[in-house]
KESE-543028 format. One record per residue (C-alpha): residue number from 0; x, y, z. Coordinates in pm, 1 decimal, decimal comma. Layout:
residues N
+-----+----------+----------+----------+
! pos !        X !        Y !        Z !
+-----+----------+----------+----------+
! NUM !        X !        Y !        Z !
...
+-----+----------+----------+----------+
//
This chain:
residues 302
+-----+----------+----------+----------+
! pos !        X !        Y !        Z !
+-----+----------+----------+----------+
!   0 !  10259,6 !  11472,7 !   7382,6 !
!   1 !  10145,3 !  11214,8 !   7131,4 !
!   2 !  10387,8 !  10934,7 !   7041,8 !
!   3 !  10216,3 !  10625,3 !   6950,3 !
!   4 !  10442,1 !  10272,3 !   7042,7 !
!   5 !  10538,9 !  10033,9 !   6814,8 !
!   6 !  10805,4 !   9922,3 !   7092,2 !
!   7 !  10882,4 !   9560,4 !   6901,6 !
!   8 !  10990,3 !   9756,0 !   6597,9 !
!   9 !  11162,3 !  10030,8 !   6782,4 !
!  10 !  11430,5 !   9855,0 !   6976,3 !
!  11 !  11557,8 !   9598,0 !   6781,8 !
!  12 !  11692,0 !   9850,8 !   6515,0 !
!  13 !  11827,5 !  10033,6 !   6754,2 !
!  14 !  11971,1 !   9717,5 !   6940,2 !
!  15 !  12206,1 !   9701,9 !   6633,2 !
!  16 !  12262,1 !  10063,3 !   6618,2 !
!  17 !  12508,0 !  10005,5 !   6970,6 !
!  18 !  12700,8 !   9708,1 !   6815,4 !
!  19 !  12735,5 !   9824,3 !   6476,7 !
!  20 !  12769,9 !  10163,8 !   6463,0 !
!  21 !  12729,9 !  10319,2 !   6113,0 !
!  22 !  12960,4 !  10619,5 !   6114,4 !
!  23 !  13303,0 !  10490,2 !   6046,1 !
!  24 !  13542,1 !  10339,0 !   6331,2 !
!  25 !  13470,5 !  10584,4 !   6587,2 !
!  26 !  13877,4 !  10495,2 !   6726,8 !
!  27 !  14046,6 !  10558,8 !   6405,6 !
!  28 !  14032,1 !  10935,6 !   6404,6 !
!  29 !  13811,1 !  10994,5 !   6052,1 !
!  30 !  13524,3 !  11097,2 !   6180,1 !
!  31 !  13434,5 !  11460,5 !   6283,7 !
!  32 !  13205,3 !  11373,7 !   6501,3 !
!  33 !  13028,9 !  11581,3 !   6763,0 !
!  34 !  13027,7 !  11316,8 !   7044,1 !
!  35 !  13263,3 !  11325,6 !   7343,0 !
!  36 !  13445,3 !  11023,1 !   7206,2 !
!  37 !  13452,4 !  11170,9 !   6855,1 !
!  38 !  13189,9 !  10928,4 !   6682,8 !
!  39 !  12841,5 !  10996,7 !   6500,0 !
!  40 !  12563,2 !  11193,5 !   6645,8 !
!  41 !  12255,1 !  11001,9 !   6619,1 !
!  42 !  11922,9 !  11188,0 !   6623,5 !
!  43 !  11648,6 !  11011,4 !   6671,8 !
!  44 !  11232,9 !  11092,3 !   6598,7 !
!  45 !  10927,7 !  10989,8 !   6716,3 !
!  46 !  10668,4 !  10860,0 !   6439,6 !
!  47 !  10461,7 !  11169,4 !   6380,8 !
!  48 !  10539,9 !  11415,2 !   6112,8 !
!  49 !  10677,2 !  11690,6 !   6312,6 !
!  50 !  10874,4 !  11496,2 !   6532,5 !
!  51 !  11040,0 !  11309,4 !   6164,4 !
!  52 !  11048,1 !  11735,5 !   6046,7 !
!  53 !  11256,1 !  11816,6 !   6380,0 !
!  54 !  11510,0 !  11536,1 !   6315,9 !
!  55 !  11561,7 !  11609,0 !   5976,7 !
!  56 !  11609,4 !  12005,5 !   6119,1 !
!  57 !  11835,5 !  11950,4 !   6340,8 !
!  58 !  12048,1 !  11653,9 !   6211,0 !
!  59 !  12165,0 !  11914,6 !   5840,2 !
!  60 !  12255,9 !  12122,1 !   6093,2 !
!  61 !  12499,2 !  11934,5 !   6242,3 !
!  62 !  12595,1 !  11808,2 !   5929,0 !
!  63 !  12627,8 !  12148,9 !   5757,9 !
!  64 !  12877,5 !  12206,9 !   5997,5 !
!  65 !  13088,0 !  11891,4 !   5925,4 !
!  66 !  12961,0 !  11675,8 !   6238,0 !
!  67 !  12913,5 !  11327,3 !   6136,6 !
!  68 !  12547,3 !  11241,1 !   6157,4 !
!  69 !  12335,8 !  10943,5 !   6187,8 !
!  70 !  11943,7 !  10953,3 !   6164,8 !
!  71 !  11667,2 !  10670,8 !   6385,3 !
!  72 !  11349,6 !  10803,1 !   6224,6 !
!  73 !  10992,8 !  10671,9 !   6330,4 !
!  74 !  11132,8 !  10460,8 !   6645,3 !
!  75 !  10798,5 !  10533,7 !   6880,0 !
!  76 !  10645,7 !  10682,9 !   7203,7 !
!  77 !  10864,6 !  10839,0 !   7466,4 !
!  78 !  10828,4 !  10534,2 !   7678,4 !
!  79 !  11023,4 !  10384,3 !   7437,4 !
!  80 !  11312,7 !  10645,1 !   7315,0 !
!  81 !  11376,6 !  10795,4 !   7612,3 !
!  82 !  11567,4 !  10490,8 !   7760,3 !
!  83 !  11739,4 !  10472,1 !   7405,7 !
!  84 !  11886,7 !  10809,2 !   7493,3 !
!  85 !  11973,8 !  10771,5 !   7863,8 !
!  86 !  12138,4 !  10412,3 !   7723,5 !
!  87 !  12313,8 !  10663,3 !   7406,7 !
!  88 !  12196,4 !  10489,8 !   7159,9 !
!  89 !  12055,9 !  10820,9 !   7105,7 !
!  90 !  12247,9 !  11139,1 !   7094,0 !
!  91 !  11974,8 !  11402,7 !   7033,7 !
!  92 !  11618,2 !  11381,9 !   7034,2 !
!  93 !  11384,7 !  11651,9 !   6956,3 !
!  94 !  11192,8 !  11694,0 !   7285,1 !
!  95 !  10894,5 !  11919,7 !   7396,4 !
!  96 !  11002,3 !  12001,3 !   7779,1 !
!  97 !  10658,9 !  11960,8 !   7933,4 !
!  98 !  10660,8 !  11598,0 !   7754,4 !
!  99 !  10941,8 !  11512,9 !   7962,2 !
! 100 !  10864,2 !  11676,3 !   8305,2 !
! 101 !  10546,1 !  11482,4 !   8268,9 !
! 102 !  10748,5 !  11170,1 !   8152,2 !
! 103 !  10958,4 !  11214,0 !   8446,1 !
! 104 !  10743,5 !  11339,6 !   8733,2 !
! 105 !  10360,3 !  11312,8 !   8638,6 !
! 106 !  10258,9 !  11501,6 !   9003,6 !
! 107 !  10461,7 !  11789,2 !   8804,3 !
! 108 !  10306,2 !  12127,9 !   8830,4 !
! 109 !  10249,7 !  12325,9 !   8542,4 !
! 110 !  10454,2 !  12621,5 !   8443,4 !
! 111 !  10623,4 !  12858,7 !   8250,3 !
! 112 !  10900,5 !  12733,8 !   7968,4 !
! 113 !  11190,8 !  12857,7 !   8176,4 !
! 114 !  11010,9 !  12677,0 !   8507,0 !
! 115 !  10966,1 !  12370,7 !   8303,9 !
! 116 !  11322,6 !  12368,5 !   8187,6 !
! 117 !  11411,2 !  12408,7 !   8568,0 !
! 118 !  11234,6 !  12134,8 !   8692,0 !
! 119 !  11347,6 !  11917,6 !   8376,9 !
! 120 !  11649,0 !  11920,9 !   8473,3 !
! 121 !  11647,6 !  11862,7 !   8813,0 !
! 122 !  11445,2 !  11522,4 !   8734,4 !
! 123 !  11676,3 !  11395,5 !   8475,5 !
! 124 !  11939,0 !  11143,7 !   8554,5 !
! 125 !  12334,6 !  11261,1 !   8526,0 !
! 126 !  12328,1 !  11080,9 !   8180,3 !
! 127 !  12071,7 !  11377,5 !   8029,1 !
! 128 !  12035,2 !  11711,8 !   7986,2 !
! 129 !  11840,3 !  11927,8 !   7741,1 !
! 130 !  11961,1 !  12196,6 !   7554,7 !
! 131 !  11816,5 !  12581,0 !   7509,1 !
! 132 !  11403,1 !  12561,8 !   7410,9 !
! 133 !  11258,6 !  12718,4 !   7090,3 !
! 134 !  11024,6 !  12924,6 !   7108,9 !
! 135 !  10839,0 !  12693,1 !   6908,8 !
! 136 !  10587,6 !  12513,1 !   7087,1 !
! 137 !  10366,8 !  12291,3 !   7004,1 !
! 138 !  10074,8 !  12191,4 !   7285,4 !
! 139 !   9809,5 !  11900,8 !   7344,5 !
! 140 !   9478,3 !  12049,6 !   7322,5 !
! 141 !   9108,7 !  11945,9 !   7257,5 !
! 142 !   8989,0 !  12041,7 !   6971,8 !
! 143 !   8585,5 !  12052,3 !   6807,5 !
! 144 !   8456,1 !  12099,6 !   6526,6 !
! 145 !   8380,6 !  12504,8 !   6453,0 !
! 146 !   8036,5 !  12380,3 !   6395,2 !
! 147 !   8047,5 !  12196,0 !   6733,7 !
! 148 !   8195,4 !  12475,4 !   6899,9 !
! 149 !   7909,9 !  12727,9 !   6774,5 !
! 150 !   7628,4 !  12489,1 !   6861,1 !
! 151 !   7737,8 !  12436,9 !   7204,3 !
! 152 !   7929,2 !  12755,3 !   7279,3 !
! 153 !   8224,8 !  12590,0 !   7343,9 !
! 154 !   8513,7 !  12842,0 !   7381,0 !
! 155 !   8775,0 !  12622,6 !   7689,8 !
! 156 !   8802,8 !  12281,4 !   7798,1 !
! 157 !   8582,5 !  12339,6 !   8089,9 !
! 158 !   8255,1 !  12389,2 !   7845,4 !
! 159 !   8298,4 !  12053,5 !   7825,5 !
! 160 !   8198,7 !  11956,3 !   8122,9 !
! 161 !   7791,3 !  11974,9 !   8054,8 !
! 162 !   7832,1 !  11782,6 !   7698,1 !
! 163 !   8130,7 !  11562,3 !   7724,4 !
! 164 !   7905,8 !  11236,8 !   7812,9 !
! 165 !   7738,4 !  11259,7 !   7478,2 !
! 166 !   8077,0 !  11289,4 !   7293,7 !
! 167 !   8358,2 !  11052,3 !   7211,5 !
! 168 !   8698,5 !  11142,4 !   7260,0 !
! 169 !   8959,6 !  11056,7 !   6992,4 !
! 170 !   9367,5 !  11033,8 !   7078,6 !
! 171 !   9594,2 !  10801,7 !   7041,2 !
! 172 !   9639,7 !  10542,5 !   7308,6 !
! 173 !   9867,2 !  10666,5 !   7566,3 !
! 174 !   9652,2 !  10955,7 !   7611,8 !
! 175 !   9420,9 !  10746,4 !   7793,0 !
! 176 !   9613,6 !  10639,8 !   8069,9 !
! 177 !   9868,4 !  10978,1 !   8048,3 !
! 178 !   9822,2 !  11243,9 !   8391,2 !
! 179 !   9806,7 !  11514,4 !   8117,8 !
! 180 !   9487,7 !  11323,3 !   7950,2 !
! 181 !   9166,5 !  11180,3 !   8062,2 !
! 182 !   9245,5 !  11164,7 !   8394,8 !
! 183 !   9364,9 !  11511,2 !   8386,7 !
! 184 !   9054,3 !  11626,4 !   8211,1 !
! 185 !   8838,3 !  11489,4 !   8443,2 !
! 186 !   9048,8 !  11581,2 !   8766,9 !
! 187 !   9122,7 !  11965,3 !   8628,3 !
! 188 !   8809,8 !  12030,5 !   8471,0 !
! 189 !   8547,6 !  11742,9 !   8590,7 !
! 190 !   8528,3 !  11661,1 !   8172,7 !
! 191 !   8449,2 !  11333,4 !   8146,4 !
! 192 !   8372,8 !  11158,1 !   7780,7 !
! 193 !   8138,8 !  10959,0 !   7709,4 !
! 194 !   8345,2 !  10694,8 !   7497,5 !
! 195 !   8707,3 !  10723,3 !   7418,7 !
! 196 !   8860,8 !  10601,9 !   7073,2 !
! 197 !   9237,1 !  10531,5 !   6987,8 !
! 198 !   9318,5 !  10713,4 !   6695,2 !
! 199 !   9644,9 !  10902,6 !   6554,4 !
! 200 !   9812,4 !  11098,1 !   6240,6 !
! 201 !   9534,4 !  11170,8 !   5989,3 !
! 202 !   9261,8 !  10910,4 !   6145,7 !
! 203 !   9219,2 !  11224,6 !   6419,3 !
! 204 !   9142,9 !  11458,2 !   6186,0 !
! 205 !   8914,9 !  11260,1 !   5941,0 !
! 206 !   8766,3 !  11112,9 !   6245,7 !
! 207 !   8723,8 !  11477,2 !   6363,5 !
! 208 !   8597,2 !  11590,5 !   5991,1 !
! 209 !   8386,3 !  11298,9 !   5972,6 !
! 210 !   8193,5 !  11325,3 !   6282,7 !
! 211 !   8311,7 !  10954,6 !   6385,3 !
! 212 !   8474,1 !  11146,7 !   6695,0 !
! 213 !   8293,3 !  11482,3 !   6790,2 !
! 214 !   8707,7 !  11611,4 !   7013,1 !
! 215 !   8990,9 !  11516,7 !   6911,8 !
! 216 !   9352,5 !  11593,5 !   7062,2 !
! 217 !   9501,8 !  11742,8 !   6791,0 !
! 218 !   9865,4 !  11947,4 !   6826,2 !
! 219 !   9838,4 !  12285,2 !   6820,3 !
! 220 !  10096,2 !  12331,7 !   6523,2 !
! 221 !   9866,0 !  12048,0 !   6338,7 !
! 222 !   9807,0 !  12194,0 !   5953,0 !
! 223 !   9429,6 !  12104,7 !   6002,4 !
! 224 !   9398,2 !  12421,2 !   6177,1 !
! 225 !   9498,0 !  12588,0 !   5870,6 !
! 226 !   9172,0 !  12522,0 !   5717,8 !
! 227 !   8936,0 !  12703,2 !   5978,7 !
! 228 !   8711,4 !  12404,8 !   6026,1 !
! 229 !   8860,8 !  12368,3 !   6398,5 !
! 230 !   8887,3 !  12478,8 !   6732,1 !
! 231 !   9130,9 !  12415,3 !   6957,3 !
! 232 !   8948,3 !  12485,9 !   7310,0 !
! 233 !   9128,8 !  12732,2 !   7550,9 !
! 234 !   9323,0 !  12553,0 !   7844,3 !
! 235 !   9305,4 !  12811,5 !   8123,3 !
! 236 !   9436,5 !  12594,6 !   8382,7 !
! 237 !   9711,7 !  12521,9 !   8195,8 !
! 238 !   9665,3 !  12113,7 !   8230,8 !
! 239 !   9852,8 !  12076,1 !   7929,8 !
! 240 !  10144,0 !  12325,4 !   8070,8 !
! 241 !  10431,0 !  12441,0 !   7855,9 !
! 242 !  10534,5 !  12228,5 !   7523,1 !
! 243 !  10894,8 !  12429,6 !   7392,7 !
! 244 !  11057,6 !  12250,9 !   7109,7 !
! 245 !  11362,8 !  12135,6 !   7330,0 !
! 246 !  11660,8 !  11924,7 !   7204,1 !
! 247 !  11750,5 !  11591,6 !   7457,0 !
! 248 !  12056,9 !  11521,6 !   7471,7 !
! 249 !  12298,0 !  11240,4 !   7599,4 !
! 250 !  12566,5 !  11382,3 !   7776,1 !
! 251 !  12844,9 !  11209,5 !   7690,7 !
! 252 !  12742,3 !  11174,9 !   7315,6 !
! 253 !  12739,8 !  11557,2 !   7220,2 !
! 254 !  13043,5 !  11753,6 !   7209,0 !
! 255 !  13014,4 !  12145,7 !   7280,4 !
! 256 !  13080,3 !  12264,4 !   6924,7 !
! 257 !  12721,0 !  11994,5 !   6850,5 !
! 258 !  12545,1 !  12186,7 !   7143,6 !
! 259 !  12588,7 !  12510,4 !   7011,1 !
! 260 !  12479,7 !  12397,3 !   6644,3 !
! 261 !  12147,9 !  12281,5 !   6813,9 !
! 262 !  12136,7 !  12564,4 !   6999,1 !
! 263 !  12139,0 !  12784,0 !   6675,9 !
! 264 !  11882,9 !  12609,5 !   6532,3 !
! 265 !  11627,6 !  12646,4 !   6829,8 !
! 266 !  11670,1 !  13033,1 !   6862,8 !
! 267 !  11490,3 !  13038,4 !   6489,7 !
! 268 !  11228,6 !  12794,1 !   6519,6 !
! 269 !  10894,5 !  12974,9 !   6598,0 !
! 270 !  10583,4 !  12866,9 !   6626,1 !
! 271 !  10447,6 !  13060,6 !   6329,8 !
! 272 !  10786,9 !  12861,6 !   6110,2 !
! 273 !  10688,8 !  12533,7 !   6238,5 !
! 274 !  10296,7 !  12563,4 !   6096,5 !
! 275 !  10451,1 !  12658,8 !   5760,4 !
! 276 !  10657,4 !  12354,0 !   5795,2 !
! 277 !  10446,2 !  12121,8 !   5917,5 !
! 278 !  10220,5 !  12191,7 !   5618,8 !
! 279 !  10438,1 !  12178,1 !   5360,4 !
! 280 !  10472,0 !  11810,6 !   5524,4 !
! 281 !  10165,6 !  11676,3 !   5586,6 !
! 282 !   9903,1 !  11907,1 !   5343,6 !
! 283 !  10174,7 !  11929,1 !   5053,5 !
! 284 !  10320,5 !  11600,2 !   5114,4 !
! 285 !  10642,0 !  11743,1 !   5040,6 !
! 286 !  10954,0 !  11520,0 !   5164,5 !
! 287 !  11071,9 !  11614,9 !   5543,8 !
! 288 !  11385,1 !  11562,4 !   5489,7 !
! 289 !  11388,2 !  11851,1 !   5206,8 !
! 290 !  11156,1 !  12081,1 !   5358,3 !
! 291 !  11377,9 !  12118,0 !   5659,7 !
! 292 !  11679,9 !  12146,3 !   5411,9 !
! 293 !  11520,9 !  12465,1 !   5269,7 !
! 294 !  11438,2 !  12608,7 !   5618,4 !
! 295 !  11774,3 !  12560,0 !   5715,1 !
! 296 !  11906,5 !  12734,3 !   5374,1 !
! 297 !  11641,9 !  13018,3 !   5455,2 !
! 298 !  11783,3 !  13087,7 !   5789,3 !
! 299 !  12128,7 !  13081,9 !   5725,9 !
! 300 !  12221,2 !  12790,0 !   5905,2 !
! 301 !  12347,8 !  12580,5 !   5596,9 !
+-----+----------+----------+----------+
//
């Protein structure tokens, strides 16, 4: 999945975050928290939209149901937050469970969302665990133009392969060096670009739009597809494997009664709800924060 670094900003925030707390005196018996040592959950985010979206989601849950609740919002790639939560700085981060296979074990095999949670968590360390998946999910792909598509009757990845050296490739940076990116397109499906170009958040699209970039990799939950003016190519090999919405937890930072809150919440999220949402975000430039309040409200869940 796409999480660009800004890994100086990141961890010094968070740095303060384990000395200073934010939640109240997590000893003097105030807080109802849903850790194991009764302080603050804090749920963190990657900086793209939906990841932000997720946070917001799941932290008013938690809340709603009187856990204390701290939010990290923006912190980062996964090379970055995932040692934040192994450390617990980090209660609950909103995961995709192929991200972290492939985060974990990049020789990983592709598979289905209950063999991906299976193999998740027999690569995490005693200090993780993730919670029940959503239904939601949200994959990598490689997306063209409709008009690109038509002219070159591109329909999977693997129609690629005769064009690709006359095309550049926008994504953000990791995706260059990531198993599940240009290596992977070239090892799965012999696609090899012709130029590559870091881009991310709405420098994709317009790059996409604009014909500065002629594929992107775009999320398949991305609003742009709203508009019908892209195509995300099929991925029949499944090099981009399974991408649930899955909460990450720290084990010793969330409390049973904060598990089954977050469990809740991920047995409503489909994909279909997270489109809406991320729309409302990033087309309507409505705030996250209250667009997952209202989702939450809609579902019965606060």
């Amino acid at each position: 999945m796409r999480t660009p670094t800004r890994t100086a900003i990141a961890t010094a925030p968070l740095l303060l975050l384990a000395a200073c707390g934010g939640g109240g005196d997590p000893y003097s018996g105030e807080d109802q928290g849903g850790g194991e040592g009764g302080g603050a959950v804090v749920v963190g985010s990657a900086n793209f939209p939906e990841s932000t979206l997720l946070a917001h989601i799941y932290a008013k849950a938690l809340e709603a149901e009187g856990i204390t609740v701290e939010t990290q919002l923006d912190i980062g790639s996964r090379e970055v937050y995932y040692d934040q939560v192994t450390e617990g700085n980090l209660s609950v981060f909103p995961e995709y469970n192929g991200g972290i296979l492939y985060h974990l074990n990049p020789e990983a095999e592709s598979g289905t969302t209950e063999e991906t949670n299976q193999a998740v968590r027999e690569e995490l360390p005693e200090e993780l665990t993730i919670l029940e998946s959503a239904p939601a999910q949200n994959k990598d792909s490689i997306t063209v133009t409709r008009e690109t598509a038509e002219e070159h009757g591109l329909s999977t990845i693997g129609d690629l392969a005769e064009v690709a050296d006359d095309m550049t490739l926008g994504a953000p940076a990791e995706f260059e060096n990531r198993p599940q990116g240009v290596s992977g397109l070239q090892d799965v499906y012999s696609v090899e670009f012709g130029e590559f170009r870091p881009l991310e958040g709405n420098l994709l699209v317009e790059g996409l739009r604009g014909g500065d970039v002629q594929a992107a990799n775009l999320f398949t939950t991305d609003p742009a597809f709203t508009t019908g003016d892209f195509v995300a190519l099929e991925d029949p090999e499944n090099l981009f494997g399974s991408q649930n919405v899955t909460p990450l937890v720290n084990e010793e930072a969330v409390d049973q009664q904060a598990r089954e809150v977050l469990n809740s919440v991920s047995a409503e999220l489909t994909t279909d709800a997270l489109i809406e949402l991320d729309a409302r975000v990033q087309l309507d430039h409505e705030e996250a924060d209250e667009v997952a309040a209202d989702w939450l409200k809609d579902t019965g869940l606060a």
